[in-house]
N, C-alpha and C positions, 0 to 999 in steps of 0.2 A: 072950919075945924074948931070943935072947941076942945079947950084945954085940956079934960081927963083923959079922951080919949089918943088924943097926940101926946101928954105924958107915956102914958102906955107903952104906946108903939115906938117911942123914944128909950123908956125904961128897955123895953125887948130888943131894939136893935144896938144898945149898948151890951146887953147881959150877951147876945150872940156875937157879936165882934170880938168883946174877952174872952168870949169860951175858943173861939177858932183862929185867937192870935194872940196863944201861951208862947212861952218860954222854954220851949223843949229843945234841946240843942243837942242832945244825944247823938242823933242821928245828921249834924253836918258835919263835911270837916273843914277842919280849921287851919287859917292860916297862917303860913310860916311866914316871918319875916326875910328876905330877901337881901341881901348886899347887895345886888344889880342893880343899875340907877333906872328909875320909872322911867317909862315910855311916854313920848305922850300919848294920849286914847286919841283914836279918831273922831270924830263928828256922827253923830248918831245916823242912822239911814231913818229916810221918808219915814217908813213902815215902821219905824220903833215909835219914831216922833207923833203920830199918829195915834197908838197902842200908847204911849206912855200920855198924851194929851187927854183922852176918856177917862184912865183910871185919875191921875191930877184933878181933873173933874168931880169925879165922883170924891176924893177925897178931902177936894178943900168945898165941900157941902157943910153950912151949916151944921149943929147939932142942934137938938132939941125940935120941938116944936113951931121953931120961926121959920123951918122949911117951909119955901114955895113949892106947888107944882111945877112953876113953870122953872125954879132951878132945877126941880127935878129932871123934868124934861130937856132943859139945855143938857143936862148933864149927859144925861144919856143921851141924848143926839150926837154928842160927840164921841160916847162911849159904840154909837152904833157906826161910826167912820171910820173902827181899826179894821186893821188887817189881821187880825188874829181872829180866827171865829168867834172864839169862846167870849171874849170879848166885846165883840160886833154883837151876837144874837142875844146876851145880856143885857148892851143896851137899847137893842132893837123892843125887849120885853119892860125895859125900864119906864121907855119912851110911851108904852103903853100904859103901865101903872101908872103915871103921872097925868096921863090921859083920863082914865079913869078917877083918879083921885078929884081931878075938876069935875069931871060931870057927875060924881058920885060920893061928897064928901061923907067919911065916916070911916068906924075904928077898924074894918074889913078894906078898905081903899087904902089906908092908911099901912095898916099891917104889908096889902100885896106891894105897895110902895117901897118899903124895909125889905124885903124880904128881894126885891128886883135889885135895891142897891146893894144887898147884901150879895146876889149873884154877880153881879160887874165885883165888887172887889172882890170876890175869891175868884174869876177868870185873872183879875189883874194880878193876885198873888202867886198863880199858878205861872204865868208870865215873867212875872219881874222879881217874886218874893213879897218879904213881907212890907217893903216899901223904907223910904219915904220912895214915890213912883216921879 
């Protein structure tokens, strides 16, 4: 990879993650504080731990340009072990961009690269929110 064009695809998939993780609060509602004393939570099931281990993944990715393919590709291999579909088949496509980004480096391998981690976290924000996951 050289540097301009992994700037790039770095600059771009910074500018889409700002654009698609504002600050619009309009439309939640919001929580009331409670006198009740907290419960404890239970212990997460398999199936979340799983769904919540791929997005993890994908989020503690490098930024910049020191991305590997092959984080890419763990990432998404784990991103392709959830049980949420949306999730699963995002990093079923991730697992493949990263694929290709080895056998094809350059600023189009690079971009489908972004644009695959970019679909694993919005299945993960659809899932969990806007994180931390």
């Amino acid at each position: 990879m050289t540097k301009a064009p992994a700037a790039l695809a770095t600059t771009l998939l910074i500018a889409l993650l700002a654009a698609g993780c504002g600050s619009d609060d309009t439309d939640r509602p919001t929580a009331t504080p409670s006198s009740a004393p907290a419960a404890t939570s239970a212990a997460p099931s398999p199936t979340v731990d799983k769904d919540r281990r791929g997005c993890q993944a994908i989020s503690s990715l490098p930024k910049g340009a020191d991305v590997h393919p092959e984080a890419i590709r763990d990432a998404g291999a784990l991103a392709a072990e959830a049980t949420t579909p949306g999730i699963a088949q995002a990093g079923v496509a991730l697992v493949a961009a990263a694929a290709k980004l080895t056998a094809e480096p350059g600023v189009e391998s690079n971009l489908a690269a972004d644009r695959a981690i970019l679909a694993v976290s919005g299945a993960c924000i659809a899932k969990f929110g806007d994180g931390p996951w």
